[in-house]
N, C-alpha and C positions, 0 to 999 in steps of 0.2 A: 212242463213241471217235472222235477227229478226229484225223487224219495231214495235215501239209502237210511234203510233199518238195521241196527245192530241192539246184542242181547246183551250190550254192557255197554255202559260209558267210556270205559278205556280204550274200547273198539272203535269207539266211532271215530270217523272220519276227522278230518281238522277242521275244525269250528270259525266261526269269527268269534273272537272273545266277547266283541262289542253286546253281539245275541246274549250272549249268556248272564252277563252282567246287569241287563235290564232286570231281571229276573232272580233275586237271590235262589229262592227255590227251586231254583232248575240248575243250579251250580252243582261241580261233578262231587265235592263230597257230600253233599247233601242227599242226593239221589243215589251213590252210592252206598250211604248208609243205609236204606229205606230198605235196596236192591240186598244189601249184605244178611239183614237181619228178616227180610220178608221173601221167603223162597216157597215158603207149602200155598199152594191153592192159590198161587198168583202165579202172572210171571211179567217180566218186566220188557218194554222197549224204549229204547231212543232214537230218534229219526233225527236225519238232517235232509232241508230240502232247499231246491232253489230254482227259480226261471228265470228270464230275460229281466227281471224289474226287483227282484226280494229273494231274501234268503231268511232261513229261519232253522229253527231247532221245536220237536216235539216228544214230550214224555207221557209214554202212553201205558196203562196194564191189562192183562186180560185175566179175568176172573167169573168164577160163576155164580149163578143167585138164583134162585129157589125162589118160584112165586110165592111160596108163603113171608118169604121176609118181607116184602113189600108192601102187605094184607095192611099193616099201621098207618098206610099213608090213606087208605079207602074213605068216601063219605062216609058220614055216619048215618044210613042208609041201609039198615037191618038185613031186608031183603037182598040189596044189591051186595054189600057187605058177603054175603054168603054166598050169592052165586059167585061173586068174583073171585072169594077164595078157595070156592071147588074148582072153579075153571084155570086159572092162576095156578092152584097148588100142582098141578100135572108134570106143569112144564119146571123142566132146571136150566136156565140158559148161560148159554158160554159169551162172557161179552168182550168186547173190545171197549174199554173206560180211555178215551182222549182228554185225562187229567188224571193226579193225584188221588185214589181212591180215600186216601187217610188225611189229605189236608185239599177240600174241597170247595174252598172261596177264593184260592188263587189259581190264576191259568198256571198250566205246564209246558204254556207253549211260548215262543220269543219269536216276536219276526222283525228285519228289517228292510226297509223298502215297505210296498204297496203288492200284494198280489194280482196282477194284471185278468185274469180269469179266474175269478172265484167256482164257478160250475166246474171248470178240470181238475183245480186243485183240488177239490172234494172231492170227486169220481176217481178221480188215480189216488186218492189218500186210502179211501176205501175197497179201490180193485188191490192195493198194495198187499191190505191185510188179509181180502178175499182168498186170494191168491198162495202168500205163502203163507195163512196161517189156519186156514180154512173156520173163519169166524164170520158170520153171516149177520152179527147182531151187533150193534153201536151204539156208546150215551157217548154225546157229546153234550158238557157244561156250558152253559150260554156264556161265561167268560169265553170258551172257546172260541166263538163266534164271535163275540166284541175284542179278542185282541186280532183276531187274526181280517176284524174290517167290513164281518158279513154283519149286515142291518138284515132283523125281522126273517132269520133263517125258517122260520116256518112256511114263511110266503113265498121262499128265495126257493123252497126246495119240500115241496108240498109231500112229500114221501115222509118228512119226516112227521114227527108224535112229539108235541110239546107236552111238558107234563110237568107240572108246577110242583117244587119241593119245598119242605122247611127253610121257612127264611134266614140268612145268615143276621145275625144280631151283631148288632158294636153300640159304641158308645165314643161320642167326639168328645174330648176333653177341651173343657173349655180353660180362656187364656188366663183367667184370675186363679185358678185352682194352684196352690202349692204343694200343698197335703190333703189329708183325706178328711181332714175338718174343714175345710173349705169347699171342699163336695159336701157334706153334710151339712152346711148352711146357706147350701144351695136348695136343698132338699122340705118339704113342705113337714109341718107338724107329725104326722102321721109315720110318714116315713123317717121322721129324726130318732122318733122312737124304735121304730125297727131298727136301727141300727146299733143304738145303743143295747137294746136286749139282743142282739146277735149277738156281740162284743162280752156280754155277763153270762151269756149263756154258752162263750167258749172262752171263757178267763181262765180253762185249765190246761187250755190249746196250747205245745208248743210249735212254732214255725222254723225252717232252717234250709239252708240252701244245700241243697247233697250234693256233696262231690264224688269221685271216682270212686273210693273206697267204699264211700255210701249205698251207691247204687250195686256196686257188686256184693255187699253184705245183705243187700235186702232186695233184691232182686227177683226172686219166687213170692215173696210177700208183695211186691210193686204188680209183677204180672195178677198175684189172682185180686187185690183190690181193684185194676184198671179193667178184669174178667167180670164183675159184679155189675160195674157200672153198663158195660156193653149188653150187657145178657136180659137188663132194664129195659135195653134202646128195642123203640118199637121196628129199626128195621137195621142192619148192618152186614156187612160179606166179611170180605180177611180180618182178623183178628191186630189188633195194634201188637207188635212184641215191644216191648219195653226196654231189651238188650240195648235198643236204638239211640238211646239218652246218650250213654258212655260215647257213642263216635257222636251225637249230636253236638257235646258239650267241647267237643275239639275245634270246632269251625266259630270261624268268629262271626259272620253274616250268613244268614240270620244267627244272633246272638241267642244260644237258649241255655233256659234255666230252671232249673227243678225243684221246688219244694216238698217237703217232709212234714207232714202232719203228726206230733207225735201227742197221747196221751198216755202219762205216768212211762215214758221210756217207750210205747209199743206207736210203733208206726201204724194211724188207724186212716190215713188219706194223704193223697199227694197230689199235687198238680204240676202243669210244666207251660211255658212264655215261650215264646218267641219274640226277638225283637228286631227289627228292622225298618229301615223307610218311613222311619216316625210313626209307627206302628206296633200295639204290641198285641199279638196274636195269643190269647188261652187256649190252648189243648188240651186233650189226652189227661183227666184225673180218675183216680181212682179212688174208691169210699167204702168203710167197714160201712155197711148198713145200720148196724147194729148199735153206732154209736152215730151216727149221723143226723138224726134228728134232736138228742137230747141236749147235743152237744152245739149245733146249728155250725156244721161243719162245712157245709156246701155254701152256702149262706155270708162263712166266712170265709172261706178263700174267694170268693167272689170277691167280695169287700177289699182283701188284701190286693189280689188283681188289679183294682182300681187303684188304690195306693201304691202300687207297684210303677201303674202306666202313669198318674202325675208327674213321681218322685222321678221316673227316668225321662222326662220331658215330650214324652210321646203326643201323638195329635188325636190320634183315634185306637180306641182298647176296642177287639175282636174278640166275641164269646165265642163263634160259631154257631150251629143250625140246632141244638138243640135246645127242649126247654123255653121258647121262645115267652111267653105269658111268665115264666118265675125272673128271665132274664130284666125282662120289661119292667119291673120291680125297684131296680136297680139304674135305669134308667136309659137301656139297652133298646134302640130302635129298627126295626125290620126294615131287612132290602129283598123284596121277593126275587126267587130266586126260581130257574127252570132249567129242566133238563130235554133234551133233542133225543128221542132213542130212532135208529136205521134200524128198520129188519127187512133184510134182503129180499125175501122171499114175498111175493108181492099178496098169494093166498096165507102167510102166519101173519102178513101186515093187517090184511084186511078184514081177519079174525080177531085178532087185537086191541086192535086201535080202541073200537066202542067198551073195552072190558078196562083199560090203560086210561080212557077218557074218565072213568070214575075215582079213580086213584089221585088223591090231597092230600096238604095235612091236614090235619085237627086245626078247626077255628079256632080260635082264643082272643081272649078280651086285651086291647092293649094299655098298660099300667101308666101312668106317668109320675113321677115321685117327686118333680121337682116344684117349685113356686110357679105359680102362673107369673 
């Protein structure tokens, strides 16, 4: 098995197209926007590798994270709670993330063929980064491991620490749906009414697709709304920069698209799609607080989102990992989801582990909105 790391896409080596096109997410302008507008407190690699049987491409960052950001995912567990986050808060670790740190339900990796030794290509993945980058600690996303062929990587590779995260939410649209009245009469009593007082309770909402001029006119207003919402989250590392839209909005696969929340003229919420492979992926919004509840602005772009994903004939709308119980509401269902972390050192492993083993999300009740 052959690894060649370079610190830019434009470096690497000559790809087979085939790789990269499985994968819109992993296409060179899409990672090069990421890479152009996210440079403080990351840094970014792309790998190409290949053996006797498969070849493939991987997009990896390395970043660091402070045990306290993590402390939201603990039992609710008072006692352990606190010791985990005196023990935890000490440490600040340098990691190696084998995925998109910012868009976390798709792999970053493409392979084709079969990899014939699953155990080498792991151990030289990880001597690769040991080596030149002197990083001792790894999350690998469990897509990692289902694209790249490993079943039940915890058993396969006992070193590692599974450790279970916020589930990614979506919603499969179903085949009668045309419009977003056709989801709401799909929707049981209860929930027809929430919808309708979401709808009266933002009749003063305008919506609008921002283009280039948009995004660079309101642009320090988009970064500190999208800063509110992060600063909420019970756990996050690099910051989203928002510059990223303007080169987003160039590429046509994945197709994205940004909205504008405006009331009385003042932009008080945005959000942005992605759409691809009959899919349409919600990211990255930002919310005044301040006007957020009275207005049921969260609530409505949710809503729009779904009318969004009919109207473009999508198969399944992606929320992502947060809010999983409001998502649920809506009619968004959980895929549990885990994380693999390597820590080199076989004494910070065995320290660890039992402090890492307490670390969840938050239970939550699951909703269903629609008619039995």
């Amino acid at each position: 098995m052959k690894f060649n790391t370079h610190s830019s896409f434009e470096s690497l080596a000559r790809i087979n197209e085939n790789i990269l096109a499985k994968n819109p997410f992993i296409g060179s302008a899409f990672l090069s926007a990421f890479q152009k507008h996210h440079k403080e407190n990351i840094k970014h690699y792309f790998l190409s590798f290949e053996d006797e049987s498969s070849e493939g491409f991987i997009y990896a960052q390395q970043f660091k994270i402070g045990g306290r950001q993590i402390k939201g995912y603990q039992k609710k567990n008072n006692i352990r709670k606190r010791i985990n986050s005196f023990f935890l808060g000490m440490f600040n670790f340098k990691i190696i993330g084998l995925g998109n740190n910012f868009l976390t339900n798709e792999p970053s990796v493409s392979l084709q063929g079969s990899i014939k030794n699953q155990d080498l290509f792991l151990k030289k993945l990880i001597k690769k980064f040991s080596s030149e980058e002197c990083v001792s600690k790894f999350i690998f996303p469990d897509h990692f491991f289902e694209t790249v062929g490993i079943k039940s990587p915890e058993e396969k590779f006992p070193n590692l620490i599974a450790l279970e995260v916020e589930e990614d939410m979506s919603i499969d649209v179903r085949s009668h749906w045309q419009n977003l009245e056709d989801y709401s009469k799909d929707l049981s009593k209860k929930y027809r009414k929430r919808i309708k007082s979401v709808f009266a309770k933002s009749e003063k909402l305008r919506f609008k697709i921002l283009n280039q001029e948009d995004l660079k006119n309101n642009n320090e207003k988009m970064q500190n709304l999208f800063n509110n919402v992060r600063e909420s989250s019970t756990f996050y590392s690099v910051p989203f920069n928002v510059n990223s839209y303007a080169d987003f909005q160039k590429i046509d696969n994945p197709k994205s698209i940004i909205y504008g929340c405006y009331l009385e003229n003042e932009l008080i919420a945005f959000s942005s799609e992605w759409i691809t492979n009959n899919k349409l992926y919600s990211y990255f919004i930002g919310l005044d607080y301040n006007y957020s509840r009275a207005h049921s602005v969260y609530d409505r772009i949710l809503y729009n989102t779904i009318s969004n994903g009919i109207e473009k004939g999508v198969e399944t709308i992606v929320f992502g990992r947060t809010a999983g119980e409001f998502k649920s509401n809506f009619g968004a269902v959980p895929k549990r989801s885990f994380i693999y972390i390597y820590l080199k050192n076989p004494i910070l492993r065995f320290f660890l582990r039992p402090f890492l083993s307490f670390i969840k999300p938050k239970k939550w009740i699951q909703r269903n909105p629609f008619k039995s």
